[in-house]
C-alpha positions as CSV (number, residue, x, y, z in Angstrom):
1,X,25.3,31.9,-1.7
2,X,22.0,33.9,-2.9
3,X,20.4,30.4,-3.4
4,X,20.5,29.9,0.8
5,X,19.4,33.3,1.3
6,X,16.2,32.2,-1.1
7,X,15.5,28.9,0.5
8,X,16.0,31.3,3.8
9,X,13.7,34.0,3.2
10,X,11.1,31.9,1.7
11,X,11.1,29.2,4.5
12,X,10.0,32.2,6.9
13,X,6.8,32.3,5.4
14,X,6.5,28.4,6.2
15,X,7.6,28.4,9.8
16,X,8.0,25.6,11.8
17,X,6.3,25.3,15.0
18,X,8.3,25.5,17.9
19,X,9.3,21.4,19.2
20,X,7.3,19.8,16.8
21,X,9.1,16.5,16.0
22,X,7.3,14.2,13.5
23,X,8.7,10.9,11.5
24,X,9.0,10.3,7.7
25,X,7.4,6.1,7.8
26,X,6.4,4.0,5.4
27,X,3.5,6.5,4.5
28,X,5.7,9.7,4.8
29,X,4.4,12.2,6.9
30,X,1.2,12.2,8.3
31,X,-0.5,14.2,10.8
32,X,-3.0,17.4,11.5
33,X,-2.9,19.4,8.2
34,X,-2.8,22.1,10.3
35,X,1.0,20.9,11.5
36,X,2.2,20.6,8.2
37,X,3.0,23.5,6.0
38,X,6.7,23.8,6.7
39,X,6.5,20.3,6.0
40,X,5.6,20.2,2.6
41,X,8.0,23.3,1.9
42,X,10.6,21.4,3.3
43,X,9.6,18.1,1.3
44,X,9.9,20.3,-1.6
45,X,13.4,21.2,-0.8
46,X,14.2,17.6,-0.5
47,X,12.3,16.6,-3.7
48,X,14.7,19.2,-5.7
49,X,17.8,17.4,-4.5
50,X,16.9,14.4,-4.5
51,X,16.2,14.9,-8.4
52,X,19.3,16.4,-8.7
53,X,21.1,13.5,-6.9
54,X,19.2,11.4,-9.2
55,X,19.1,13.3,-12.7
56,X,15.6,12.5,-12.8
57,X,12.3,13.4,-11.9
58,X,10.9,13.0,-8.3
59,X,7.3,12.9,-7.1
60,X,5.6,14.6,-4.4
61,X,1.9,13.3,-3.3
62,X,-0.2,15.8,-1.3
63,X,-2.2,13.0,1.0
64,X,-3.2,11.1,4.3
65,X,-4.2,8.1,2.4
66,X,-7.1,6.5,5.2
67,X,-6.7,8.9,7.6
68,X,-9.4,11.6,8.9
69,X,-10.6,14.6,6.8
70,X,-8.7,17.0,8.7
71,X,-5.4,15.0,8.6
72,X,-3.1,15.2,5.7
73,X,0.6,14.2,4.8
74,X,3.3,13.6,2.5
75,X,5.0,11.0,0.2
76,X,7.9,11.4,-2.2
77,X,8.5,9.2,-4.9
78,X,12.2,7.9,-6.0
79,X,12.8,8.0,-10.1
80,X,10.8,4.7,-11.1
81,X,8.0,5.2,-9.3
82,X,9.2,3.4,-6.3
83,X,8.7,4.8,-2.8
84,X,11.3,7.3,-1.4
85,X,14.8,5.2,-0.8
86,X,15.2,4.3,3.4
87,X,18.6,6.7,3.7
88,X,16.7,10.0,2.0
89,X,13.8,8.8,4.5
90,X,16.7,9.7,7.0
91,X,17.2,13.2,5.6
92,X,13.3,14.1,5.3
93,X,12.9,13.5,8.9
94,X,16.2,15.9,9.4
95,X,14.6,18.6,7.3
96,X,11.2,18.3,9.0
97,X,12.6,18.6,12.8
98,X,15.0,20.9,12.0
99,X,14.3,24.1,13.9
100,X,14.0,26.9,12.1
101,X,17.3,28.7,12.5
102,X,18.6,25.5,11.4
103,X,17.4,24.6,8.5
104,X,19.8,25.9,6.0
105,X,22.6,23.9,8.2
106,X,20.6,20.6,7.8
107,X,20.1,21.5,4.1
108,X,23.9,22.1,3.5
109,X,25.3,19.1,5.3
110,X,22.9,16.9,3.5
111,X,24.1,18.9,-0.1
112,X,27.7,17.7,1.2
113,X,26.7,14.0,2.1
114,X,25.7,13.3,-1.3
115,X,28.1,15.5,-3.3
116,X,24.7,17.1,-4.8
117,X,26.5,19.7,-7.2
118,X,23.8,22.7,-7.1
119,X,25.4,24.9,-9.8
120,X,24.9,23.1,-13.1
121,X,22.4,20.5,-12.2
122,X,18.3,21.1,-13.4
123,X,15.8,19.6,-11.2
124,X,12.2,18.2,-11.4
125,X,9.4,17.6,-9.1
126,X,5.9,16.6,-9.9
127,X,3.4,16.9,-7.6
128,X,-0.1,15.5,-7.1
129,X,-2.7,16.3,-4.0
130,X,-6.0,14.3,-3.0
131,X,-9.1,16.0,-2.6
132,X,-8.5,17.0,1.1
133,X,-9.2,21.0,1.3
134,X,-6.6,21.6,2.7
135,X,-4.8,19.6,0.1
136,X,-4.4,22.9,-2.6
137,X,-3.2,25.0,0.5
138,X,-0.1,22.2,1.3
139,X,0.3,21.7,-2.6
140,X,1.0,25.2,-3.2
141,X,4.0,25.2,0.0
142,X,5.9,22.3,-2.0
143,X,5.8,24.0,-5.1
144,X,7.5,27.1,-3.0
145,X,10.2,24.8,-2.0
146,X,10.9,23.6,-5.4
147,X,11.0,26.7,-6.7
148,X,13.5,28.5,-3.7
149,X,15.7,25.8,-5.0
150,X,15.7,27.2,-9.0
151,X,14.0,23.5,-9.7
152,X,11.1,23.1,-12.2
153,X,8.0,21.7,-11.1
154,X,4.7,20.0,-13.1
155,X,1.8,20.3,-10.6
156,X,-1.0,17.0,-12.1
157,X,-3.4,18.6,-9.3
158,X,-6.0,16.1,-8.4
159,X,-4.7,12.2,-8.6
160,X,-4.6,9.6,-6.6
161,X,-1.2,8.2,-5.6
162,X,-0.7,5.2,-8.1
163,X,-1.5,8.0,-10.7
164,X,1.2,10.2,-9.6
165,X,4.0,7.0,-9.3
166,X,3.0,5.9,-12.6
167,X,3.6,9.6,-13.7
168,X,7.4,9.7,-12.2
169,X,8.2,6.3,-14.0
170,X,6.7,7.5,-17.7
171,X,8.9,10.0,-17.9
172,X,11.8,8.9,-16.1
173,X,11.9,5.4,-19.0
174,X,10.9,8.3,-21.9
175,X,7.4,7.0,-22.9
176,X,8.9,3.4,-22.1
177,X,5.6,2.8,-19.3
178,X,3.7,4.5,-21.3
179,X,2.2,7.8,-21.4
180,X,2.8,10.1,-18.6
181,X,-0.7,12.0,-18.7
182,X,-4.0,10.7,-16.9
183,X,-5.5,10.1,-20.3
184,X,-2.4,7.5,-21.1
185,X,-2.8,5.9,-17.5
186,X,-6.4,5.6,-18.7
187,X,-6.1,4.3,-22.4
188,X,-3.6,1.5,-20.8
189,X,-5.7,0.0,-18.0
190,X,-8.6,0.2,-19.8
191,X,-7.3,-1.5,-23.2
192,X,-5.5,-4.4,-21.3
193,X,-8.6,-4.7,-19.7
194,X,-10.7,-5.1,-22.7
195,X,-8.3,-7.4,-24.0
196,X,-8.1,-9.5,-21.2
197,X,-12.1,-10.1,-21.0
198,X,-11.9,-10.7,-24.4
199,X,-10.9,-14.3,-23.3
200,X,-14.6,-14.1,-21.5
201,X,-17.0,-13.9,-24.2
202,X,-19.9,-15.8,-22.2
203,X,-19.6,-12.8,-19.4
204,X,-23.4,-11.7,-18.1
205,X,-24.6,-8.7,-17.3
206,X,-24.1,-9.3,-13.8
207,X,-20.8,-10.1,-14.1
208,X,-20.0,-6.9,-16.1
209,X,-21.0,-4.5,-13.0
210,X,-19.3,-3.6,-9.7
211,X,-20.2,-1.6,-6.9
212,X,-17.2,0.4,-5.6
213,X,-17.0,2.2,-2.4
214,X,-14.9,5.4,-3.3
215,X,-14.3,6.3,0.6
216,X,-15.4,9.5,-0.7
217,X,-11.9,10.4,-1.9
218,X,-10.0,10.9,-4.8
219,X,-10.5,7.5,-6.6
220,X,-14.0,8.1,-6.9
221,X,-13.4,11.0,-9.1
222,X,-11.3,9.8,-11.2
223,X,-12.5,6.2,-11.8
224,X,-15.7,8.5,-12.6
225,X,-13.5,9.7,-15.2
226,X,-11.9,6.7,-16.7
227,X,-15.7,5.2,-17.5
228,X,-15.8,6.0,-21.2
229,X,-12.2,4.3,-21.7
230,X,-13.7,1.1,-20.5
231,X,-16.3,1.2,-23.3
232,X,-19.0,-0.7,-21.0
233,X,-16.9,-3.5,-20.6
234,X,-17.1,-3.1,-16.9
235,X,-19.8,-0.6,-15.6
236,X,-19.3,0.6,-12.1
237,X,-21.5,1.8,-9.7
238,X,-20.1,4.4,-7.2
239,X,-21.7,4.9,-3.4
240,X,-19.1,7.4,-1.3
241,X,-17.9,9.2,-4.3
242,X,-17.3,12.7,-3.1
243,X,-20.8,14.3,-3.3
244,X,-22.5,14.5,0.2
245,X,-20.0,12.2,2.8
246,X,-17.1,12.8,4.6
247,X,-13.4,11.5,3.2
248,X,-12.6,8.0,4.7
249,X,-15.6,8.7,7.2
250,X,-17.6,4.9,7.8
251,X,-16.4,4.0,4.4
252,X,-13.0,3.1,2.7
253,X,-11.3,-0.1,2.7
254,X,-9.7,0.7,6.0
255,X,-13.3,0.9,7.7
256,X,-13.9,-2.3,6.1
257,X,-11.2,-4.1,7.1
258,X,-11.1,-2.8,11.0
259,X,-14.5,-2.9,11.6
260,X,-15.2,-6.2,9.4
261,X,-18.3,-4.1,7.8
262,X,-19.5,-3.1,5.1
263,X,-20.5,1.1,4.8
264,X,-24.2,1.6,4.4
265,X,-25.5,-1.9,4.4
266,X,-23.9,-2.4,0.8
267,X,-23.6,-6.2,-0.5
268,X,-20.3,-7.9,-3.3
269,X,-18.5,-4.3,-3.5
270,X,-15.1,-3.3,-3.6
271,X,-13.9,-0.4,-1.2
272,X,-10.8,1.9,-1.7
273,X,-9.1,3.4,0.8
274,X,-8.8,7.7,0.3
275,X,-5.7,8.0,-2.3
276,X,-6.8,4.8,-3.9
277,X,-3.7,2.4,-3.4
278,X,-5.4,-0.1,-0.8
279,X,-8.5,-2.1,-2.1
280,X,-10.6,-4.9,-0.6
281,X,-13.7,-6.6,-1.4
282,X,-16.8,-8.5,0.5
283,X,-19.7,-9.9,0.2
284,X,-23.2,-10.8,2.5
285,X,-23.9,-14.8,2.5
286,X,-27.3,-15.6,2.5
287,X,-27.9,-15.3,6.4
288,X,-26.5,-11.9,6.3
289,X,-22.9,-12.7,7.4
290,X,-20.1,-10.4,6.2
291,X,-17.4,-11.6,4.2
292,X,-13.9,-10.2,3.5
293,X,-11.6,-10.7,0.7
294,X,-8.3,-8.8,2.1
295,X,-4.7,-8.8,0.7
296,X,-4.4,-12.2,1.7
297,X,-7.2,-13.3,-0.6
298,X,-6.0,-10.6,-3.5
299,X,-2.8,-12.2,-3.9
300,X,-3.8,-15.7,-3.7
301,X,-6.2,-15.2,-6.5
302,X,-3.6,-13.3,-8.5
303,X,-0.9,-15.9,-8.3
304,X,-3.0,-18.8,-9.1
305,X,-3.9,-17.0,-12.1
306,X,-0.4,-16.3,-13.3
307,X,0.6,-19.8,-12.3
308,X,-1.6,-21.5,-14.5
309,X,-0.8,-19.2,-17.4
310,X,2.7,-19.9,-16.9
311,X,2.0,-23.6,-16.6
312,X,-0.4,-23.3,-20.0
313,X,2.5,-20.7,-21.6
314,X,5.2,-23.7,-21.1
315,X,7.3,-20.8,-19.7
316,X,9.9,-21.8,-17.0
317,X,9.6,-18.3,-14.6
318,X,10.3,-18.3,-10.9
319,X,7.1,-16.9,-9.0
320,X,6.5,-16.1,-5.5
321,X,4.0,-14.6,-2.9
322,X,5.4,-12.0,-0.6
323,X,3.6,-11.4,2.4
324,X,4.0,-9.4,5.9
325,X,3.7,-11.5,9.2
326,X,-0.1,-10.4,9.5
327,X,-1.0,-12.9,6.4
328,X,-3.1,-15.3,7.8
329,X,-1.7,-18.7,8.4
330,X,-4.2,-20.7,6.2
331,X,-3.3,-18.3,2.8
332,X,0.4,-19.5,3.2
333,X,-0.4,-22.7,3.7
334,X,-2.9,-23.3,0.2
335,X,0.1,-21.4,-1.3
336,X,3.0,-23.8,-0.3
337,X,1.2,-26.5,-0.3
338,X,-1.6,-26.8,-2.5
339,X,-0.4,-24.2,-5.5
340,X,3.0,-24.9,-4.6
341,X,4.3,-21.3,-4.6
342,X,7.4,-19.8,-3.3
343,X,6.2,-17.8,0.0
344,X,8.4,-15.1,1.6
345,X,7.8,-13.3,4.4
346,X,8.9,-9.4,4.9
347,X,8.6,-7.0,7.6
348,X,5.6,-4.7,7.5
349,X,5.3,-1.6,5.3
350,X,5.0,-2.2,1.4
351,X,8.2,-0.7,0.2
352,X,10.0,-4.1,2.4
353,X,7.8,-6.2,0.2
354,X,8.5,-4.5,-3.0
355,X,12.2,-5.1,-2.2
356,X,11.8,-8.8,-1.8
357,X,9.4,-8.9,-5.2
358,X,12.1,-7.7,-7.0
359,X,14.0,-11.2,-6.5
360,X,11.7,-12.8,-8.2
361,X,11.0,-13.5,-12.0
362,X,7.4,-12.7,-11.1
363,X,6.6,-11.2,-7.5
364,X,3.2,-11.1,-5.8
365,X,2.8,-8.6,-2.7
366,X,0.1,-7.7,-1.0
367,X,-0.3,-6.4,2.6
368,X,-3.5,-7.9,4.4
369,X,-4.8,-4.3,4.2
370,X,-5.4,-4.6,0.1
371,X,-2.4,-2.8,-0.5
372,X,0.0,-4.4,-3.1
373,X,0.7,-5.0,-7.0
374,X,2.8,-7.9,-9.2
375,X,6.1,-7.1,-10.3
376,X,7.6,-8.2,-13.3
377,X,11.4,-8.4,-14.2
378,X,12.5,-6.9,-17.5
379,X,13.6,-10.8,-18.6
380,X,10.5,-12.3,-17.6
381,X,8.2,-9.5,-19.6
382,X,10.4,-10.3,-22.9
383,X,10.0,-14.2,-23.0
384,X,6.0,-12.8,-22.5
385,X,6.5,-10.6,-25.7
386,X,8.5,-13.6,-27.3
387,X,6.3,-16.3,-26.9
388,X,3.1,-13.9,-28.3
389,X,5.2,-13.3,-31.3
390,X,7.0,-16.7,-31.9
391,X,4.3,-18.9,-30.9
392,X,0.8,-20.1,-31.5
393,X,-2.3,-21.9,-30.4
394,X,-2.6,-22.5,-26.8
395,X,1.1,-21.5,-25.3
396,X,0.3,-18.3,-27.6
397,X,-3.3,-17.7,-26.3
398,X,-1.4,-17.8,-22.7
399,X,1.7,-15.7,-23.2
400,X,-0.7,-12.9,-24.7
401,X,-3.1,-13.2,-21.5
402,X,0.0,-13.0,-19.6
403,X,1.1,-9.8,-21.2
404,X,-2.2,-8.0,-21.0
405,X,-2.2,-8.8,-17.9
406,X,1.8,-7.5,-17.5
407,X,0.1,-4.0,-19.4
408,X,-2.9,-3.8,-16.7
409,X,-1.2,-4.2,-13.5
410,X,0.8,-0.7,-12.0
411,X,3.9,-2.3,-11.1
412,X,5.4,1.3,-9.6
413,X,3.1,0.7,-6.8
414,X,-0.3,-0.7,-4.9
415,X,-2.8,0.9,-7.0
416,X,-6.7,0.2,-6.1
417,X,-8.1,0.7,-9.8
418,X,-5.7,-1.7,-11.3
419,X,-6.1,-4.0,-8.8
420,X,-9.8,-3.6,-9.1
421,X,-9.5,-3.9,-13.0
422,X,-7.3,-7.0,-12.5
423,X,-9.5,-9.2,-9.8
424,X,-12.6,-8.9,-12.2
425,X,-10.9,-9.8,-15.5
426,X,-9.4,-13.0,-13.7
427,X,-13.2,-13.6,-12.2
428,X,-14.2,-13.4,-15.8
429,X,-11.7,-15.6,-17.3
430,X,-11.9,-18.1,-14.9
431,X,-16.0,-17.9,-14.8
432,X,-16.1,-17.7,-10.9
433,X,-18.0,-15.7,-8.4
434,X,-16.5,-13.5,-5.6
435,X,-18.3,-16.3,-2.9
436,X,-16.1,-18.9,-5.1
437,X,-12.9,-17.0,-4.9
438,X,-13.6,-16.7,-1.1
439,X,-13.8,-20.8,-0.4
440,X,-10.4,-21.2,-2.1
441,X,-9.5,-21.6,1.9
442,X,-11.0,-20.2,5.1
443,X,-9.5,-18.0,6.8
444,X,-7.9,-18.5,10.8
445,X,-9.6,-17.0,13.4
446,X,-7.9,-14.1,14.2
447,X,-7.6,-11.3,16.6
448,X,-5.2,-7.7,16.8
449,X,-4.3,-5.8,20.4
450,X,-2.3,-4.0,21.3
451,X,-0.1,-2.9,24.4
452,X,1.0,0.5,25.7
453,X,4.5,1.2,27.3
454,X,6.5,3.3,28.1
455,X,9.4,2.6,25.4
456,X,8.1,0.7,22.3
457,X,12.1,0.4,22.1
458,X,12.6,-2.2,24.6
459,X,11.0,-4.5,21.7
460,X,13.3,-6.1,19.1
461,X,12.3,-8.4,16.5
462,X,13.9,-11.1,14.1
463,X,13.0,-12.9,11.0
464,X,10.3,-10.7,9.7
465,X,9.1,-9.7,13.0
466,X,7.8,-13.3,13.7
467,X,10.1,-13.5,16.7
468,X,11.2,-11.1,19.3
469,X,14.8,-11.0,20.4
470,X,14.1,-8.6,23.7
471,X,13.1,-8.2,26.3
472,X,14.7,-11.6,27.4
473,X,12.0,-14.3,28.2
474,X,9.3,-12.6,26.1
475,X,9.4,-15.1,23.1
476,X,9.8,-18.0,25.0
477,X,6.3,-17.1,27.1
478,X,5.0,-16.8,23.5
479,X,6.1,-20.2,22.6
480,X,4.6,-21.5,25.5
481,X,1.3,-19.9,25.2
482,X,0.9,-21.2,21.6
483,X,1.4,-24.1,22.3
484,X,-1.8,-24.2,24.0
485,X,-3.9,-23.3,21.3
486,X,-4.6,-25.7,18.0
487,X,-3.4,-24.3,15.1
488,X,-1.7,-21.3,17.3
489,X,0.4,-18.9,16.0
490,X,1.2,-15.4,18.1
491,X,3.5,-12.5,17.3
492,X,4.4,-9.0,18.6
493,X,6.1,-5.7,17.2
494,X,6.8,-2.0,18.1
495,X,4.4,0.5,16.5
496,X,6.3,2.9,14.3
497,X,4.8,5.9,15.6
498,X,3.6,5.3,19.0
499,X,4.8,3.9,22.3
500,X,2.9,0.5,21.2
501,X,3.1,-3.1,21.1
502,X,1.2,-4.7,18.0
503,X,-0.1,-8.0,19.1
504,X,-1.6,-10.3,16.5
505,X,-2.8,-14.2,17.4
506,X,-4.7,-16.8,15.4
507,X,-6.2,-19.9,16.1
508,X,-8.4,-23.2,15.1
509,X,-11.6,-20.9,16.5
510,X,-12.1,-17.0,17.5
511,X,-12.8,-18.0,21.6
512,X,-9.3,-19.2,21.0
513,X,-7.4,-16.6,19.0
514,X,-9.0,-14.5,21.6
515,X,-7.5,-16.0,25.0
516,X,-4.6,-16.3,22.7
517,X,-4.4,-12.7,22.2
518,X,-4.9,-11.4,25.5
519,X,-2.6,-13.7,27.2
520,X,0.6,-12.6,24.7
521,X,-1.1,-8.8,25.7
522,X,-0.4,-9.8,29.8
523,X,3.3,-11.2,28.9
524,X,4.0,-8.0,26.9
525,X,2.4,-6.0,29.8
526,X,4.7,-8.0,32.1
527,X,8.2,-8.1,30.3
528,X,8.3,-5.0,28.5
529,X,7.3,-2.1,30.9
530,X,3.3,-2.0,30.0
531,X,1.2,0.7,31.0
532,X,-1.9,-0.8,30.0
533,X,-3.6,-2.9,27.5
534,X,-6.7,-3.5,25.5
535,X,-8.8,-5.3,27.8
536,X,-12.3,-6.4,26.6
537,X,-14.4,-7.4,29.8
538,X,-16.0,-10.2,28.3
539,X,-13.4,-12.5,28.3
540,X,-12.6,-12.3,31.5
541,X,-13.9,-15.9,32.0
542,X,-11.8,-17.3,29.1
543,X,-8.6,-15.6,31.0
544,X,-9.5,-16.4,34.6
545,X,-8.6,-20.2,32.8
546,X,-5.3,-19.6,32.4
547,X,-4.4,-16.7,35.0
């Protein structure tokens, strides 16, 4: 077939190096840019047949997210701007490991698998990139594969990744999400937005500027470029935004939330993380001490929000909070049991949390690391639209705040400009400051290690990776050793990359969540083949108590 004999030729100009093996996650593929070119040609490939599988339009994001300047990676996007379904997640890790005199023998079985008819079927990809140099480079090898397979492609260039998912699911509902340009995604934020701080007329000054940490990436750019749209109804002032630092380099919301700082000294800001679909924000008290609003925070906000419009709206809709096992204990708790909100717990990575959203009349998920968005089903966003048109006075006043707040939020995916819009239109509405937001609850002490062995496998996990099943004994030593600490709670998982053990503890104070910590790190160590832990040398007293 001359199509093979395409793919085949032009896959020699994207050779794979020689026993590389790398694993599509919950981010796609991410590693050296300098690793990755048969990668991306590959991922193009896959893209093509995929959106013939589909008959619809598939995304391709050129990006490493957080990670280092000289990293880079991959993520495709399924037809309604979801993340890539788990079972083709199966197939890109095929394609990428596949040696080279291989690959059209992956390629073909995977064509057969899925009865993917290649002979009257059109396909297209759209593809984004961040503003990594070597971003253009890896673009341009996706667009080969896309093209070896006779598939039509729509390169958007620069965008951050929310951009590019909101893209895929304009066109796939025909203009029904609204326009698929970056002027459309523009003109909708920024109109819901002005809308919604309509219902804020006695906003000040103050309270009408942000400063946002760009991480010196992508979203810097282009919330540079959506200014005008907001028509000063929210002026931003940008620190990291391209021009002198490094991407993601002591800025970004993952520096923030690691090292529980702020970049530069810089007081109540926001902070993206490099492709803009993680955001966070923090404050300085008054004696200096840093403050963090995380996920956890994010999604309590947002849900009280929609709770009480619901309440206000008279509309009977079934809401919950989705969170990972990293939430902190005391944001579950004010949900269940002062809000009285339905909390569910999924495993970690955002497309499990999407999943269990989607249960939901409305669905809240955020990952602790500001990643996450609100979900809406299609029956819950028409009795919105009802109630605006067949009601009035205060149920009416709700259901319309309700459904600009339904236009602002990027339901495809996490999406750090909409989140941003959305946090300071609810701070308008409900006239409070980011310090009041914060004291909604405290947070748990709380403290993450982890352990290295020699097989991350010998870990398995249960109900949301709260509880390990193997090796045998480890969870009971947990138990035990929680026990021992007020308001104790102690988990463990398998990295998904490395041969790791994720240990996270909370407690009543930090001295506690500490011992807590390392003493679940020694039973890891001790049940399931450890090579070494994290060992901080200063608590050596608070261990020699219990060991």
């Amino acid at each position: 077939m001359a199509q093979w004999q395409e793919v085949s030729e032009k896959s020699k100009l994207h050779p794979k190096p020689v026993g590389l093996v790398l694993q599509y996650g919950t981010a796609g593929f991410r590693t050296n840019a300098d690793h990755l070119d048969h990668v991306m040609f590959r991922m193009g490939l896959l893209a093509t047949l995929r959106s013939i599988n589909t008959k619809a339009i598939i995304g391709v994001m050129v990006t490493a997210s957080h990670n280092p300047e000289e990293d880079n990676g991959v993520k495709l996007i399924d037809p309604m701007g979801e993340m890539l379904t788990p079972a083709w997640e199966v197939y890109a890790t095929q394609l990428a490991n596949a040696e080279q005199d291989h690959l059209i023998t992956v390629l073909k079985d995977l064509v057969q698998k899925e009865s993917i008819d290649l002979t009257n079927q059109e396909a297209e990809v759209f593809v984004g990139r961040d503003t990594r140099s070597s971003s253009a480079r890896l673009s341009d090898a996706v667009l080969d594969g896309v093209t070896a397979l006779d598939g039509r492609s729509k390169d958007y260039g620069l965008v951050t990744t929310p951009q590019l998912h909101y893209m895929v699911c304009c066109c796939n509902t025909r203009g029904g999400y609204g326009k698929a340009s970056v002027e459309g995604y523009y003109s909708k934020l920024s109109q819901a937005f002005i809308q919604l701080t309509k219902s804020a007329p006695n906003r000040t000054d103050d309270q009408k500027c942000l400063l946002v940490d760009g991480a010196n990436g992508i979203g810097a750019l282009k919330l540079r470029e959506m200014e005008p749209y907001l028509q000063g109804a929210l002026k931003v002032s940008l620190f990291c935004d391209g021009t002198g630092g490094k991407l993601n380099h002591q800025c970004g919301a993952d520096f923030v939330k690691v090292q529980q700082n702020s970049p530069k000294g810089i007081n109540r800001c926001c902070s993206f993380d490099g492709d803009a679909d993680r955001i966070v924000y923090y404050y300085s008290d008054d004696h200096g001490r840093f403050h963090l609003l995380d996920g956890d925070k994010i999604a309590t906000l947002i849900s009280t929000f929609l709770k009480e419009l619901l309440t206000k709206a008279g509309l009977d809709l079934k809401i919950a909070v989705v969170q990972t096992a990293y939430a902190n204990g005391s944001s579950t708790r004010y949900l269940e049991d002062t809000m009285k909100v339905i909390v569910r717990c999924a495993k970690t990575g955002v497309k499990h949390l999407h999943h269990v959203a989607q249960e939901f009349d409305i669905g809240v998920y955020f990952e602790a690391n500001g990643h996450g968005t609100v979900l809406f089903s299609k029956a819950a966003e028409e009795k919105i639209q009802q109630l605006c048109d067949d009601s009035e006075g205060e149920r009416q006043g709700a259901a319309t705040l309700l459904k600009n707040s339904v236009d602002l939020i990027n339901q495809t995916v996490g999406d750090a400009i909409s989140d941003m819009l959305l946090i300071e239109a609810i701070l308008a509405i409900k006239g409070m400051t980011v310090q009041q937001w914060d004291a909604i609850y405290t947070d748990l002490p709380n403290r993450q290690l982890k352990v290295k062995v020699s097989d991350r496998r010998v870990i398995d996990t249960k109900d949301a990776e709260r509880k390990t099943v193997s090796p045998a004994g480890l969870q009971e030593a947990i138990d035990r050793l929680v026990e021992r600490h007020q308001d104790g709670r102690s988990f463990v998982r398998p990295s998904g990359t490395e041969d790791v053990v994720r240990v996270y503890s909370e407690a009543a104070t930090q001295e506690s969540a500490d011992a807590l910590g390392h003493e679940v790190s020694l039973a890891v160590y001790r049940l399931a083949g450890g090579i070494m832990f994290f060992f901080c040398s200063k608590l050596h007293n608070i261990l020699s108590a219990f060991f």
